[in-house]
Each structure stands twice: as structure tokens, then as C-alpha cells.
N, C-alpha and C positions, 0 to 999 in steps of 0.2 A: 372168668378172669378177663379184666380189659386187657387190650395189644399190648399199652407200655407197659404193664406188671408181667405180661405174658413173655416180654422182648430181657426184661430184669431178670427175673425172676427164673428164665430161660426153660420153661417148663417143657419137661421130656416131652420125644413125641413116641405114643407107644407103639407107633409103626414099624418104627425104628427097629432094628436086631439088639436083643439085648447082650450087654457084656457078658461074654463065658468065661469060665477059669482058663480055658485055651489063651496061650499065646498067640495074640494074634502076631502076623509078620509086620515089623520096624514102619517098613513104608507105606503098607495097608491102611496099618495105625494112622500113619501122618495125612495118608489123602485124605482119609475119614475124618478127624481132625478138622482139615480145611473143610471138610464138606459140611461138615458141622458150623462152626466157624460163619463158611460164608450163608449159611443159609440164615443163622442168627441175624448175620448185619443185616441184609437184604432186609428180613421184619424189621428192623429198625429203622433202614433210610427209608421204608414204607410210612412205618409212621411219623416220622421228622419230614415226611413229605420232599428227601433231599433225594436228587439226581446223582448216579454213581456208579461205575463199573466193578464188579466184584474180581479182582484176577486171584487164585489158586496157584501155590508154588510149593514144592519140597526143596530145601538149599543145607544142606549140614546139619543131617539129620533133626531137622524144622522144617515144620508148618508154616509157610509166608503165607499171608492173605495181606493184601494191598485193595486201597479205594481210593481212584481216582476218577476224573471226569464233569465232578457234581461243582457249581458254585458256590454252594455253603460248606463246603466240606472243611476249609480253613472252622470251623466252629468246630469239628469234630477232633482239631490239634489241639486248639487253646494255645495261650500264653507257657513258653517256653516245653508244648509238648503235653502239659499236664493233665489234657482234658484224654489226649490219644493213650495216657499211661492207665487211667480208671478204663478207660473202653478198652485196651488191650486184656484187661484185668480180670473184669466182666466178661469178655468174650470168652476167655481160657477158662473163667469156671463154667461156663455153657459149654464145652466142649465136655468137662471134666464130668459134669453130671451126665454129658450121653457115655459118653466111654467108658467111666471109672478108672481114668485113670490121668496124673498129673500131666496138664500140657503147657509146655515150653512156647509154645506157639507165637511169632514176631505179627505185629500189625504194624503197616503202614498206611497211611491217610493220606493223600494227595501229594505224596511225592517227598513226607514232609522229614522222615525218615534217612532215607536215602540224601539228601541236601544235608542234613545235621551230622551224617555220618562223614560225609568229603569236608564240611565247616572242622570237624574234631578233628580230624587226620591233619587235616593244614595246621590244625595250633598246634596237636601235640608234635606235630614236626619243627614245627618254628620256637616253639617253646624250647624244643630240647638244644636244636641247634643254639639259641640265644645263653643255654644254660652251660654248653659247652664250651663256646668262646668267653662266655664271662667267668666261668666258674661259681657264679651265684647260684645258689638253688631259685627256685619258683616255684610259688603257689599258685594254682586255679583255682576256678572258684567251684562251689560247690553243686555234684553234679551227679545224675542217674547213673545205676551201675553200668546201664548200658552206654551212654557217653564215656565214662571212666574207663571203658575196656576199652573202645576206638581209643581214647587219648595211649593209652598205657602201648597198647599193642604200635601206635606210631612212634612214640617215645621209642620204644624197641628199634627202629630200622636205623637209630641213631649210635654209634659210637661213639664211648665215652659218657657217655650220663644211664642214669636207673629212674626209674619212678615208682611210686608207691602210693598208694591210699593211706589219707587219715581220717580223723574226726569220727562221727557219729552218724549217721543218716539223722534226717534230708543233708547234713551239714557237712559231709563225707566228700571231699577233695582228692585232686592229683597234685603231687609236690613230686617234681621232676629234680634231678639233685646229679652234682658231676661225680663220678666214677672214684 
């Protein structure tokens, strides 16, 4: 099997321990997880030939694995994140085939995460305050579940307004609305 089908394709390693019916414990899981995880990426920035520091993290009952450091790694976000959402995607089912079992697992690329998280907190603060002096509701534009929870949860520190999701995915909005 070549690297890239091997890095896709995430093909077990049988070294590995395999999955038992034991439970294993919560946080075992999640370093395992990241150990999994980063070891995936690292074959991948191998063969993308791209420079990269792997950091490993548990934060709320989640697996963080973060890549920073490299030059080309803005390729590894793409245009509005898109490209970081297929790789987080890919990576959690490479976790999922060692473990057997569903992972929640957050990636962030170059910091790119963490900046869109503080960008959504500032709108949906500003948005709600704007919707509370006016009394007009507001639309956003259409946005990942994970944007839509930052927006919703800063809408929240607001009194006087609610927000909610509409629409359909990909096309799935915050409409922020007065009290």
C-alpha cells in the first residue's frame, strides 16, 4: 500500500493493543485517541513534506491535537476552514478504526481554530448587543456547527436577546432575536 492510501486509508497498526469489551477509563481513551491522532498527522506532514509541531491535549472531555509551526500549513485550513474540517474528519475516523470507538476529537492547524473561535465570540457579542438596542432580529450567515455553538453560547452572556439555528446544512444560520 503507498504512504498517501496508507495515511487515508489509516490502516491499523497491528502492534497496536487491540480493542477489548473492557472499558477502558474516559481519559486513557482520550490520550490514546491523541496518540492515535497525532501519530496519523505526523505520516501525513511526512508525506506533504510540510514542517509541523504535533501538540497533544485533553480539555472537556476531548482529545485536542493542534499543528503548528510549519509554512505551508495555512493549506492544511483552506478557504473558510474547509479543508481543516475533511482532515479533522479523516483523522477521527483513523482514531475510530484503532479504538473502535466514536471520537469527538477537535483539530487545530496553525492557530486557525483558536483566532475563529475569539472572531465568533466578538460577533455574536456584537450582534446581540446591536439586536438588543435595536430590537431587530439578525441573521448570520451560514455557518459550521462548531462556529454556531461559539456564536450561540456568546449570544448567551447577553441579556435580553435568544438565538437559535435555522435552515438546512451547509445553509444552517444563527438568527439572534430580542427577548
Amino acid at each position: 500500500m503507498s504512504d498517501t492510501a496508507e495515511v487515508i486509508g489509516a490502516e491499523r497498526d497491528d502492534t497496536a493493543p487491540a480493542v477489548t469489551d473492557e472499558v477502558e477509563d474516559g481519559d486513557d481513551l482520550l490520550v490514546r485517541e491523541g496518540d492515535v491522532a497525532g501519530d496519523y498527522l505526523e505520516r501525513l506532514l511526512d508525506i506533504l513534506d510540510y514542517d509541523g509541531d504535533i501538540d497533544l491535549d485533553v480539555e472537556a472531555d476531548r482529545a485536542i491535537v493542534s499543528i503548528d509551526g510549519g509554512e505551508d500549513l495555512d493549506k492544511l485550513v483552506g478557504p473558510r476552514g474547509t479543508v481543516l474540517e475533511a482532515l479533522q474528519e479523516l483523522t477521527r475516523l483513523a482514531v475510530q478504526q484503532d479504538t473502535g470507538a466514536r471520537s469527538r476529537l477537535m483539530l487545530d492547524v496553525a492557530g486557525w481554530r483558536a483566532a475563529r473561535r475569539e472572531e465568533l465570540r466578538e460577533l455574536g457579542r456584537t450582534t446581540a448587543e446591536s439586536v438588543r438596542d435595536s430590537g431587530d432580529k439578525a441573521r448570520l450567515q451560514p455557518m459550521s456547527p462548531f462556529e454556531r455553538k461559539i456564536v450561540h453560547d456568546a449570544v448567551a452572556t447577553v441579556d435580553g436577546v435568544t438565538s437559535e439555528s435555522e435552515g438546512e446544512e451547509p445553509k444552517r444560520r444563527v438568527v439572534v432575536r430580542p427577548e
